[in-house]
N, C-alpha and C positions, 0 to 999 in steps of 0.2 A: 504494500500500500504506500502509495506515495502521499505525502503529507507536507503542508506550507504553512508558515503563519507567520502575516503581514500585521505588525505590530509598532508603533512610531518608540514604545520606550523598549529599548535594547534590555532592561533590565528586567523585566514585564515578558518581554519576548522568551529571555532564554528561561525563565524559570519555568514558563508554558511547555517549551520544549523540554524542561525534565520532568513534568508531570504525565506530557501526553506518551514520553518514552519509557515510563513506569511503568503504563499500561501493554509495552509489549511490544508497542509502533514505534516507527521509527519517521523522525520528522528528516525533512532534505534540506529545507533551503526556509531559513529565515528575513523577510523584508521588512522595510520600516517605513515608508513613503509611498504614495501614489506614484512618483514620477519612475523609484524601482521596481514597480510592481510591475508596472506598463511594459515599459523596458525588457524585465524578466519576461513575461508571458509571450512575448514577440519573438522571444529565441529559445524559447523552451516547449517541452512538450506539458500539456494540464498536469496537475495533479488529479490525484484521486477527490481529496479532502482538505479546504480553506478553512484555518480559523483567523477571522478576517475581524483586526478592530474596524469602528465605526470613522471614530474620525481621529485622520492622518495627521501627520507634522505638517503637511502640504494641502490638507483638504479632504473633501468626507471621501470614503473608501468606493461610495458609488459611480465616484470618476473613474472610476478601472474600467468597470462594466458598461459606462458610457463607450471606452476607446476600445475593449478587446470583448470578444464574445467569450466569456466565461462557459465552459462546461460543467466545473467543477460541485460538487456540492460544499456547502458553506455553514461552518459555526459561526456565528455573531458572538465577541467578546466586547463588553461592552459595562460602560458603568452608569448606562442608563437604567431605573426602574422598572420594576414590569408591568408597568402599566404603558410606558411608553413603546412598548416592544411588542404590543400584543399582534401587531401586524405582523412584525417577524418572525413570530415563532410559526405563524401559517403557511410561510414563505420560504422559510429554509428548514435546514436539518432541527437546528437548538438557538439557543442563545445563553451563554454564560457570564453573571455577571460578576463580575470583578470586585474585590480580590475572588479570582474562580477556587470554588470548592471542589477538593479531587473527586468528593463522591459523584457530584453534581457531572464533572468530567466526562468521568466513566461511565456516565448514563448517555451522557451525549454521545460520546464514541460507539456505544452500543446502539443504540437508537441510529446513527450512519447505518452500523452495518446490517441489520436487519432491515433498514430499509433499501440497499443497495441491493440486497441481496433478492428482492421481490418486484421490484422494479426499478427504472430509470429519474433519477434527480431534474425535476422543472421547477426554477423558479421563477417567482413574478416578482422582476427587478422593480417596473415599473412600479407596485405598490410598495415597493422599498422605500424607493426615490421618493415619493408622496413623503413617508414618514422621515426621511434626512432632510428636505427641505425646510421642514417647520419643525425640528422635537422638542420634544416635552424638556424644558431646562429641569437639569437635576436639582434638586433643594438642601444642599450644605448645610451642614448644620449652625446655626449660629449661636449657641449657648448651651452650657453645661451646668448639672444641679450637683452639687457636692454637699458631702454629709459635714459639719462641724458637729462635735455635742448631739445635741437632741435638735439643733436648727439645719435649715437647708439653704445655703447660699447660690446666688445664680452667677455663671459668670461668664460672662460675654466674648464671642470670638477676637473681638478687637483686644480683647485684654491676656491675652496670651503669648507669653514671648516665647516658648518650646511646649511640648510635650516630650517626655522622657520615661525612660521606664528600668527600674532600680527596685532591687530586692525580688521580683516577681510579683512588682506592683508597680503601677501605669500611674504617673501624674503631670500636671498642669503645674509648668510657673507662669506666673503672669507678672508684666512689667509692674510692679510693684512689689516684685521680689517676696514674691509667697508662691509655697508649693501647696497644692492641693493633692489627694489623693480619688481617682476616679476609677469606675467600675466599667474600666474598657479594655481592650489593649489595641497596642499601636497599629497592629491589624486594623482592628477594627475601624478606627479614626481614620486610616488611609481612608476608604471607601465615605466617610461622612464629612469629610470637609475638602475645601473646593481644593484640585491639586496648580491651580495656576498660581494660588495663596501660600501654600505649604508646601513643603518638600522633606519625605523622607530620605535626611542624609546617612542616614548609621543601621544598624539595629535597635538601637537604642534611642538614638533622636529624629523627631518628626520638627522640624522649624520654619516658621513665617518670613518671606521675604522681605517684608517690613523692619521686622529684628534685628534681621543681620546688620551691625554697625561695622563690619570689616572681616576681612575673610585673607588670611594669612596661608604659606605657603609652608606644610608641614612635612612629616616624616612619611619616606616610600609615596612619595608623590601624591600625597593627600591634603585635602584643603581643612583648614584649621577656623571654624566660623567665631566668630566674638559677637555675643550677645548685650543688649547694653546692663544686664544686673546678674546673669546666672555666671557663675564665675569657678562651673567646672570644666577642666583643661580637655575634658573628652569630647566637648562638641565640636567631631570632624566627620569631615565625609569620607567616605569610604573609599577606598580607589577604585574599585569596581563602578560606582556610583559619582568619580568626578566629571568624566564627560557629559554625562547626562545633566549633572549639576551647573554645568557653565553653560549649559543651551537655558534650562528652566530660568536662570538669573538672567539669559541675555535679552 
């Protein structure tokens, strides 16, 4: 089985490719653009099976399928809601939302292949297209309730200079130099707040573009973030995670 997944975050991309090769498949060729996807399908033969984000560094993903006639059948990965999707899930194989769950995965990979194996893959780009022209904006979270004592404080995504996670507990400082303790983990926050706002730079720290007051050049070619109050020496980016980091800052 030949296997593709056109994904703009490289970091996003390859983890997909060790989830879907867990199950057995083997993926070939990782893309991250429209403009290489185009490119690629013009010199190559289809794949079997596209797990295709929605929208690209360069543009929604349904510009491929405007320039090359697509055979292939397609998972939608995507960090839209399912309410926004309900057109797609009639339209293609699945749609998996992100952060993708393996179980969730491996239902979609199964659901491919019993269905390939019964009949022939048609989709209706067209009613695709309808739903990328106008989607449903996803709604980020804007506020978190934390427990003090016996009170419950609310506290506002503007007022957060990191999220961090210490001890095998998940908290919030906010620019007034308090840490809170929340009932998340950094998982989960990826998926609930906007990622053009945040970035996770570490395992460990998720931080706001806002924040960063300077961004230093550290050890094994890592970047060294300086927050304006949190004043431990661990907030850096990972090297795996720098490249991607100076496109989201740029």
């Amino acid at each position: 089985m030949n296997i593709l997944i056109i994904e703009d975050e490289k970091p996003a991309a390859r983890l997909l490719q060790r989830k879907v090769e867990k199950l057995g498949l083997q993926v070939n060729t990782l893309l991250h653009s429209v403009e290489e996807a185009v490119s690629w399908f013009q010199n190559n033969s289809h794949p079997d099976l596209i797990f295709l984000d929605i929208q690209l560094s360069d543009g929604l993903s349904f510009e491929i399928f405007e320039q090359i006639d697509i055979k292939s059948a397609v998972i939608f990965t995507t960090a839209y809601d399912e309410y926004a999707l309900r057109a797609f899930k009639l339209n293609s194989i699945d749609y998996l939302l992100k952060p993708i769950d393996e179980e969730d995965l491996e239902v979609a990979v199964n659901k491919f292949k019993a269905r390939t194996q019964s009949q022939n893959i048609s989709l209706d780009f067209e009613a695709i297209k309808r739903m990328l022209v106008n989607p449903i904006e996803k709604e980020y979270k804007k506020r978190f309730s934390v427990k003090i004592g016996q009170q419950l404080k609310v506290i506002s995504i503007d007022e957060v200079e990191c999220f961090y996670s210490e001890n095998k507990g998940t908290y919030i400082h906010t620019l007034d130099n308090r840490d809170y303790l929340i009932d998340s983990t950094l998982e989960v926050l990826e998926a609930e707040i906007n990622p053009k706002e945040f970035y996770r730079v570490s395992r460990k720290f998720i931080v706001p573009l806002k924040a960063v007051k300077e961004i230093q050049m550290h050890s094994n070619s890592r970047l060294k973030i300086i927050l304006p109050t949190f004043r431990d020496d661990e907030v850096v980016v990972a090297r795996e995670r720098v490249s991607d980091f100076k496109e989201w800052i740029s």
